[in-house]
C-alpha positions in Angstrom: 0.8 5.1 -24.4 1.9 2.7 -21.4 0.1 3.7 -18.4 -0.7 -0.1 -16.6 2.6 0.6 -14.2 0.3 2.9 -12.0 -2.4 0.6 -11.0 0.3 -2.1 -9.6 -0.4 -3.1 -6.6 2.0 -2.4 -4.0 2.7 -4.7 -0.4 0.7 -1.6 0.9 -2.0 -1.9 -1.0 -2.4 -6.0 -0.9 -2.8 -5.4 3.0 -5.7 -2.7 2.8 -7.5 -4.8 0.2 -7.1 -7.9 2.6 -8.2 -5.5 5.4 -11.7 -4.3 4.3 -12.3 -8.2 2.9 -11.9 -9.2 6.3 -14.3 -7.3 8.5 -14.6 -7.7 12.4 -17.5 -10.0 12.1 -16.9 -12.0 9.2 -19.1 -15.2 9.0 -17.2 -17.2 6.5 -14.0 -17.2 7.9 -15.6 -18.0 11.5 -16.8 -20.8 9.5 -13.9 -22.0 7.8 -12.1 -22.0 11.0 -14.2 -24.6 12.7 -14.3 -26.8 9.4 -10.7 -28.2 9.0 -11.5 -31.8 7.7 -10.7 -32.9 3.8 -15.1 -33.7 4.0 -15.8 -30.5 5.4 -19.9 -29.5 5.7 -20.4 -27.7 2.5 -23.6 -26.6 3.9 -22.5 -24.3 6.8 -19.7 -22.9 4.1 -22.6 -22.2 1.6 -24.5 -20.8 4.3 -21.7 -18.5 5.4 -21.2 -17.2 1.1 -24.3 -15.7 1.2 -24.0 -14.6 5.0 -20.6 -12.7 3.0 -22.9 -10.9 0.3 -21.6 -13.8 -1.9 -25.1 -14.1 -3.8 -27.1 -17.5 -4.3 -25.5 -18.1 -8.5 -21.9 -16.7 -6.9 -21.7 -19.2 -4.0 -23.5 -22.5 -5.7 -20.7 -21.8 -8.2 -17.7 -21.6 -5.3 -19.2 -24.9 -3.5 -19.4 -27.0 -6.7 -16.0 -25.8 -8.0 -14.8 -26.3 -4.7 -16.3 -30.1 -4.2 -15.0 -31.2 -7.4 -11.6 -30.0 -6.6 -11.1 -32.9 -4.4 -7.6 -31.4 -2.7 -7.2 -30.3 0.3 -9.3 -29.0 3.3 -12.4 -26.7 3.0 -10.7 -23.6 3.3 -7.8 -24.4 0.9 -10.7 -25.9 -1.7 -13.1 -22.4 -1.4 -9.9 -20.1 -2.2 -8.8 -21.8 -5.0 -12.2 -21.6 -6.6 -12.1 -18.1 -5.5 -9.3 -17.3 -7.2 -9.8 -19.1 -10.6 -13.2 -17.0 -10.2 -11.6 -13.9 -9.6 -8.5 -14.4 -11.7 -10.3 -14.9 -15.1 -9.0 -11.6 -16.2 -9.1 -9.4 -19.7 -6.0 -9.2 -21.8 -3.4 -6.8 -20.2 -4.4 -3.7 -23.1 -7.6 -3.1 -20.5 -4.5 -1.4 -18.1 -3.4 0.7 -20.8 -6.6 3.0 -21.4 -5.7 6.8 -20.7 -9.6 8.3 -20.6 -11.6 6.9 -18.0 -15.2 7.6 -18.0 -17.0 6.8 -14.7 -20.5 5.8 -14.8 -23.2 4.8 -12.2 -26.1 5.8 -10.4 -26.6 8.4 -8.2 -24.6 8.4 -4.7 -22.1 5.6 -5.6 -18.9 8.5 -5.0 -18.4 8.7 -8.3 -16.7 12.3 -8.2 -14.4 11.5 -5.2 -13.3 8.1 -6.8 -12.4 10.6 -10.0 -10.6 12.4 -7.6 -9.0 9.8 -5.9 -8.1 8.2 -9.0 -6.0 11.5 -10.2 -4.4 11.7 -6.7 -2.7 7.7 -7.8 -1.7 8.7 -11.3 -0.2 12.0 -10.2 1.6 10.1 -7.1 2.7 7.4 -10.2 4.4 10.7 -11.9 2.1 11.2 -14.5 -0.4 14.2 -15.2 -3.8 13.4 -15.1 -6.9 15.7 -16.1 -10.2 15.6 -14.6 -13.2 16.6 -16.0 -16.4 17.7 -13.9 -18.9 16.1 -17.1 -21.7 16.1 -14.2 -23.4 19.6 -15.7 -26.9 18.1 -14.0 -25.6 18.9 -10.7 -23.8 22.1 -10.3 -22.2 20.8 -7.1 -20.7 17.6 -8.5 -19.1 20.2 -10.6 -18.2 22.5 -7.9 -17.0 19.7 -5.5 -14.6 18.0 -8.2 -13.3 21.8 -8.1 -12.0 21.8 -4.9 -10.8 17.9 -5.0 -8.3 19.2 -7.9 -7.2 22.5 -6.1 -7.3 20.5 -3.0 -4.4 18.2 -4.5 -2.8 19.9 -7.4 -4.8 18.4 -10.1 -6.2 20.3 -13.4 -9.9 20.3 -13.6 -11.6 21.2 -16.7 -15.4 21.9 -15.9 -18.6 21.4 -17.9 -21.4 24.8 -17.9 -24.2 23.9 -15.1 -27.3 22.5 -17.3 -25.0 22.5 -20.5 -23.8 19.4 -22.7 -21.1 17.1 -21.0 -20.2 16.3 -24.1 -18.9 19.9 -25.0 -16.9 20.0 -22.1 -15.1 16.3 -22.8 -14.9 17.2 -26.1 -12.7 20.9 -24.7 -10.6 18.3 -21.9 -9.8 16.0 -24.9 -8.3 19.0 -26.9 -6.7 20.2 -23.7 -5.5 16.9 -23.0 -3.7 16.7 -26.3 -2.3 19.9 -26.7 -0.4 19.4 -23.2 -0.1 15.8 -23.0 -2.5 15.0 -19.8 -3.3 11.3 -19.4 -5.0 9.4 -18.1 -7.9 12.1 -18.5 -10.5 10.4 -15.6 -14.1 11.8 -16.5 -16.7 11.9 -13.9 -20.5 12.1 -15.5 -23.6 12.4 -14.4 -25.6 9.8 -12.2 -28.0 7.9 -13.8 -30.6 5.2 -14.0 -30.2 2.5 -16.3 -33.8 2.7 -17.1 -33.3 6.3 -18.6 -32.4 6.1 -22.2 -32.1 9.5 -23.2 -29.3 9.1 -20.5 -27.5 6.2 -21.8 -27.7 7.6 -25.2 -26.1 10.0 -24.1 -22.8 8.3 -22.9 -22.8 7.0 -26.8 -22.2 10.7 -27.7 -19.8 11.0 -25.1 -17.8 8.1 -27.1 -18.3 9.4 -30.0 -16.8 12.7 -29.3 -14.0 10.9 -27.5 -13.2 8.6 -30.5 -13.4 11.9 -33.1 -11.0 14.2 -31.2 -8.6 11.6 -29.8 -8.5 9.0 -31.6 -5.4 7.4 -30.8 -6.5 7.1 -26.8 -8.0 4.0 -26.0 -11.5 4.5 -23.6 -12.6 3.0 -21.0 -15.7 2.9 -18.5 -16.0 1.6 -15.7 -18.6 1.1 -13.5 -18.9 2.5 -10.1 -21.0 0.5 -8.0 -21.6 0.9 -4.4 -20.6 -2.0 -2.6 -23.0 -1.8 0.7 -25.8 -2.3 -2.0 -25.1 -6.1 -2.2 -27.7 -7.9 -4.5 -29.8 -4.7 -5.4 -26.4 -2.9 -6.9 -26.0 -6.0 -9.0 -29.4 -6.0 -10.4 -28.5 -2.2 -11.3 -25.4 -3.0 -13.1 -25.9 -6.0 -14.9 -29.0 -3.8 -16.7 -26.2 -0.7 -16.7 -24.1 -3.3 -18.7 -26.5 -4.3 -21.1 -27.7 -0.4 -22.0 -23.9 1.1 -22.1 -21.4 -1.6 -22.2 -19.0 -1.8 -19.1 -15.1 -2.5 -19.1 -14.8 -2.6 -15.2 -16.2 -2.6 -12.0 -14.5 0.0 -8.9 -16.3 -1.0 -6.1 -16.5 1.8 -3.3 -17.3 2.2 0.5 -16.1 -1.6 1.2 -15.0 0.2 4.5 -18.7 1.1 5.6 -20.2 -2.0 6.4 -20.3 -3.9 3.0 -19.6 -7.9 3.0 -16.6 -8.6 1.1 -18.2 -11.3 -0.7 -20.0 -9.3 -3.0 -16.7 -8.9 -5.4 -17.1 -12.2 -6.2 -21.0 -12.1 -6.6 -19.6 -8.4 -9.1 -17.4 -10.9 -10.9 -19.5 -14.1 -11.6 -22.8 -12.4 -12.0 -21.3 -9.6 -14.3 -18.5 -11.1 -15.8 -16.6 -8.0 -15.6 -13.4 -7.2 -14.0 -13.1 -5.5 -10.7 -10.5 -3.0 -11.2 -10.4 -0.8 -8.3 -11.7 -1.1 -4.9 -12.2 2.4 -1.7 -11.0 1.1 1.2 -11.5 4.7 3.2 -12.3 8.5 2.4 -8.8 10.2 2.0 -7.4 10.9 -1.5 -5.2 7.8 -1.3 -7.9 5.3 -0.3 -8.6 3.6 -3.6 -6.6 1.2 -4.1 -5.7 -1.6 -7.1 -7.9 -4.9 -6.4 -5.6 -7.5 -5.8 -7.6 -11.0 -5.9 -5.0 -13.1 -3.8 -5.2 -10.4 -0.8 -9.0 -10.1 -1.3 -9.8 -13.9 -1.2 -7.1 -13.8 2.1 -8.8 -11.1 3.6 -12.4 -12.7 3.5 -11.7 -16.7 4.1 -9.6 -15.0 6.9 -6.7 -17.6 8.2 -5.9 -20.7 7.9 -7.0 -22.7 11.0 -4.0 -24.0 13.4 -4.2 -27.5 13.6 
């Protein structure tokens, strides 16, 4: 089943990512646009990374890919290290999975990105199912209700205090008997540490891979981005206990530091898929790594 065609990124959605990249104060473009020579000080740029949320490994990376690039001035040098960070992408098959199952710790939105994420598949023509999995919290449950009456979406809920696996297992069925996809699963929040927890998303894959066999699965990460360095810590130990296939990184609109997608993609190794850039349905939006580097370095200097 083809799905990639509705996570292209429109003109629309280049400008919004570029946007919340490029906040009011944003101290490595200021930087940037006072260093113009072909020697620029690498030190003040460094110094501005990790003033971005860039992260110490992410930004001594950048400056020594940058040095030894040797073309160009400072500005021209950090994006194109930026982007041969950011651009080191998976095969084109990880656009094609049709169930998503979010993951994360507690408070990273990851029942309104569910939501959000139906509201740009349905708006793409197709007809996505969610599933409120989250039977810890009978709210999650309740508030992924209203999201799908709210905007037309078919919502398939788990029993409060019951097995999310029971009530993937009856969307999966659902899903096949009348041809819903993708089929965006929102689970419980949870602590890496907890491995009753993550043993439990391996029975969720199981079930998934015994009932629909032909649909190829995905889970992807939701990691807060205002949580900077401390968010990473959490998913790089998320990674190890579940295995990830991509990163959405939400509230980018609230304060975070753009630089911490590229910290997300050199500490983690794992592509950023989706980013929030706002709190309506429509606000999540592809990540598009040319108008995310943009947005951050901010423009080029007039000389």
């Amino acid at each position: 089943m083809k799905l990639a065609f509705w996570r292209k990124s429109s003109s629309d959605d280049q400008k919004r990512v570029a946007a919340v990249a490029a906040p009011a104060s944003n101290p490595l473009a200021a930087a940037l646009r006072r260093i113009t020579g072909a020697t620029p000080d690498w030190s003040a740029i460094e110094a501005s990374l990790l003033a971005s949320d860039v992260g110490l490994e992410a930004a001594t990376a950048l400056i020594q890919a940058a040095r030894g690039s040797g073309d160009g001035d400072g500005r021209s040098r950090v994006r194109a290290a930026a982007l041969a960070l950011l651009g080191e992408e998976k095969a084109a098959s990880d656009d094609e999975a049709d169930v998503l199952l979010l993951v994360g710790v507690n408070g990273v939105g990851k029942t309104t990105t569910a939501a959000k994420l139906a509201v740009r598949a349905k708006g793409s023509g197709l007809k996505p199912l969610l599933v409120a999995a989250d039977t810890f919290r009978a709210a999650a449950i309740e508030q992924l209700r209203v999201l799908g009456n709210r905007d037309g979406i078919d919502v398939v809920e788990g029993r409060p205090g019951g097995d999310p696996a029971a009530a993937i297992h009856d969307a999966l069925m659902l899903a096949n008997a009348r041809g819903y996809a993708p089929v965006i699963i929102d689970t419980a929040g949870r602590m890496q540490t907890r491995a009753g927890l993550m043993d439990e998303l391996a029975k969720i894959r199981r079930v998934v891979a015994k009932v629909a066999p032909e649909r190829l699965t995905h889970v992807l990460l939701v990691l807060d981005g205002t949580a900077g360095q401390n968010g990473i810590a959490q998913a790089r130990s998320f990674d190890s206990s579940a295995g990830i296939d991509g990163i959405i990184l939400t509230k980018l609109d609230s304060g975070a530091r753009g630089g911490v997608a590229l910290a997300v993609r050199r500490e983690l190794g794992l592509a950023i898929k989706w980013i929030g850039v706002g709190e309506r349905p429509t606000d999540l939006v592809p990540f598009d790594a040319e108008a995310f580097v943009d947005g951050l370095l901010g423009a080029p200097a007039i000389t």
